[in-house]
N, C-alpha and C positions, 0 to 999 in steps of 0.2 A: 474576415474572421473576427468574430466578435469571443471572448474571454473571460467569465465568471468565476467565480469563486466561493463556495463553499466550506465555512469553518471550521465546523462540527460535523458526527453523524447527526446529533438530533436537529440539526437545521435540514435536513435535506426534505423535499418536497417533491411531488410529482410535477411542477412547473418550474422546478429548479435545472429539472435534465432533460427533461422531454425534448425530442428533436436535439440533441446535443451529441458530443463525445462526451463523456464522464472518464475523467482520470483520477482514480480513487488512491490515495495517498494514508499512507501509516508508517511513518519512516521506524519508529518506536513502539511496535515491532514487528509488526500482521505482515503490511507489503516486503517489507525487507524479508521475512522469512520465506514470503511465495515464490518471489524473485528467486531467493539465493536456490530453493526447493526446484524449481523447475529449472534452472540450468544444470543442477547434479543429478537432474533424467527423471524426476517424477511424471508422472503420469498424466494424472491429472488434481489439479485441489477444488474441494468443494467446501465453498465455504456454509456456515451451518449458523444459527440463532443460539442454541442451545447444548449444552454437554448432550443431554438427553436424545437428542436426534443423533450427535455424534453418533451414542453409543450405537442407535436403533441401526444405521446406514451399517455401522461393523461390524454386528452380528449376521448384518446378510452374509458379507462376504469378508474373515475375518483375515485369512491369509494374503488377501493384497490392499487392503484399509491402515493406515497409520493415522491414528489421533493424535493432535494437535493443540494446542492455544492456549489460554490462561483467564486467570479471572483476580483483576488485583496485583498481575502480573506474576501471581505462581501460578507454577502447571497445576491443571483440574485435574483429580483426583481418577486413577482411573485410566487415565488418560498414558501413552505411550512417550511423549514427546511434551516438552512448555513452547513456548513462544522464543524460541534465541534461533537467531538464524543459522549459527553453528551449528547445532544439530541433526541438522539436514544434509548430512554428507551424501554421496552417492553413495558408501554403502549402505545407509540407511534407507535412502529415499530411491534410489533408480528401480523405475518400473513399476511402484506404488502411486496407489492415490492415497494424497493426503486430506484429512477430512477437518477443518478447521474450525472453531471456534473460538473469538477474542471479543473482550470488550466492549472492543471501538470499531478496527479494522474490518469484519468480515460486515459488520453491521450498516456501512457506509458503502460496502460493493452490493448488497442485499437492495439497500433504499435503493438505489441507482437502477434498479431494470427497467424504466421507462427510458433512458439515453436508448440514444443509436447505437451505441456501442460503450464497451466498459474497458478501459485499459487500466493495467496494475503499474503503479509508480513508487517507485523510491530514489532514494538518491544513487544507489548501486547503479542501477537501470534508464537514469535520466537521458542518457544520451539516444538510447536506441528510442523512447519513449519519443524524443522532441523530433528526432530524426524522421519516426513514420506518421507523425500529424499533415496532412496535406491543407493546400490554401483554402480550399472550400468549405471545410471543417467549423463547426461552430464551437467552443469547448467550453466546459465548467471543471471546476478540479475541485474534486471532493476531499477535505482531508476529514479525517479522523479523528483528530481533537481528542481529548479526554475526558471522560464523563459527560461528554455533553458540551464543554468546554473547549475554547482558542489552545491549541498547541503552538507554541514556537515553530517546532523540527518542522512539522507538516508544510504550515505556512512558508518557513523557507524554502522547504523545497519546491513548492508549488509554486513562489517567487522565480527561483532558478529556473524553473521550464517555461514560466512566461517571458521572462528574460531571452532567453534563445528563441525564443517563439516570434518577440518581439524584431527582433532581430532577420530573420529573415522570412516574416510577411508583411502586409499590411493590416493593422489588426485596432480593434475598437478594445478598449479595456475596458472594465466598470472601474467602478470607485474604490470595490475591495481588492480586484487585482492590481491594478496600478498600487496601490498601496502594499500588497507584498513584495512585487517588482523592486520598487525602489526597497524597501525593507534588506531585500537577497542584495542588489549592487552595490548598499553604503554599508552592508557586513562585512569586515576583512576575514573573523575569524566563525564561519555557521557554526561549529561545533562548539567552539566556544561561547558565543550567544545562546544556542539551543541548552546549556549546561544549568542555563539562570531559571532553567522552565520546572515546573513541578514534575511534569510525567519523569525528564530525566532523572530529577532527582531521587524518585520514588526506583527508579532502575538500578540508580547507585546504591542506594539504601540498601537494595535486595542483594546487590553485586554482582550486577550483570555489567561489568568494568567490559569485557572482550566485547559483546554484545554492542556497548555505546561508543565503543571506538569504529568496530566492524560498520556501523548501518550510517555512518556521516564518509563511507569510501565512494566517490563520485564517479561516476561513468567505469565501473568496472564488471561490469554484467550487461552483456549485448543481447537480452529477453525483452521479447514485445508480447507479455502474457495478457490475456483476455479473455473477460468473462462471458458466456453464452452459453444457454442451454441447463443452467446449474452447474458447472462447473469452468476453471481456471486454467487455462491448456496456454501453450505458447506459440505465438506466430513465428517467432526466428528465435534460434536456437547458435549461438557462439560456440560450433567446434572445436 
């Protein structure tokens, strides 16, 4: 198993995933909110480029569509739902599709349709995420970043999965995953490290206080959601 890593969306490349797993990462706040969305029984999520497609998808069919995402980290205008994973309760979310657009996040599972497969990661989800990686697998882990730019959050969580990954196979790292690896093992405190970052900051700023405690809670959502087809559905589902 060989192990790549991916900064940014704007790094991402067609020779970055091709022939790979892609595990797209946005702990701040896209993955975290698909995650927390599809265990409380959505549907399906589709992630989208623009508000404007948003809307176009849920005039087709308005009664089971819920809009989603942010720009700058407030809700788009228009729009039903922001980017807080909170929001996504089952009575909100079970049995809809959510139609998303953000930033960073949707934009880094978008680049990614040349892998062999797309899996949604956050920290909520990490365990079931490491859990159904098999030996054969080659993988890159896409994060998110911001603007274009290194995230903390992302990076460590993508640290934490190659960690576990590391752990039980034999596995080639590059030079950027071995460097988040050690980065995640000589952390005592991720959330507290991830605080020093500007996206977080910019979350605090806004006050999304519940939000930035909720999306650093580890292995507590057993979803292996996956992108195929245009949209986000889940392979296992924690009754």
């Amino acid at each position: 198993m060989e192990i790549d890593i991916v900064f940014a969306a704007g790094e991402l490349s067609e020779q970055k995933v091709k022939g790979r797993v892609a595990i797209a990462i946005d702990v701040l706040r896209a993955t975290s909110v698909m995650v927390t969305a599809l265990k409380n029984g959505a549907k399906e999520i589709i992630p989208v480029l623009s508000a404007e497609e948003a809307f176009r998808l849920k005039e087709k069919n308005p009664d089971q569509i819920i809009l989603g995402g942010e720009r700058e980290a407030l809700p788009i205008d228009g729009f039903d739902y922001g980017n807080s994973p909170l929001d996504y309760t089952a009575d909100v979310i079970r049995g809809k599709s959510l139609v998303m657009t953000t930033s960073n996040g949707t934009r880094a599972i978008k680049g990614s349709v040349t892998a062999n497969k797309i899996l949604i990661a956050s920290f909520l989800n990490a365990k079931a995420i490491a859990d159904c990686i098999t030996k054969d697998e080659d993988i890159v882990f896409v994060c998110s970043g911001s603007n274009d730019l290194f995230t903390i959050e992302d990076s460590l969580c993508a640290g934490m999965l190659i960690s576990r990954l590391n752990e039980k196979y034999s596995v080639r790292l590059t030079d950027g995953a071995m460097a988040m690896m050690v980065m995640y093992k000589t952390t005592k405190d991720v959330k507290k490290l991830a605080s020093q970052g500007n996206h977080y900051k910019l979350l605090q700023k806004r006050g999304f206080y519940d939000d930035l405690d909720f999306c650093f809670v580890k292995d507590h959502i057993n979803v292996v959601p996956f992108y195929e087809n245009g949209s986000i559905i889940i392979k296992d589902l924690d009754t």
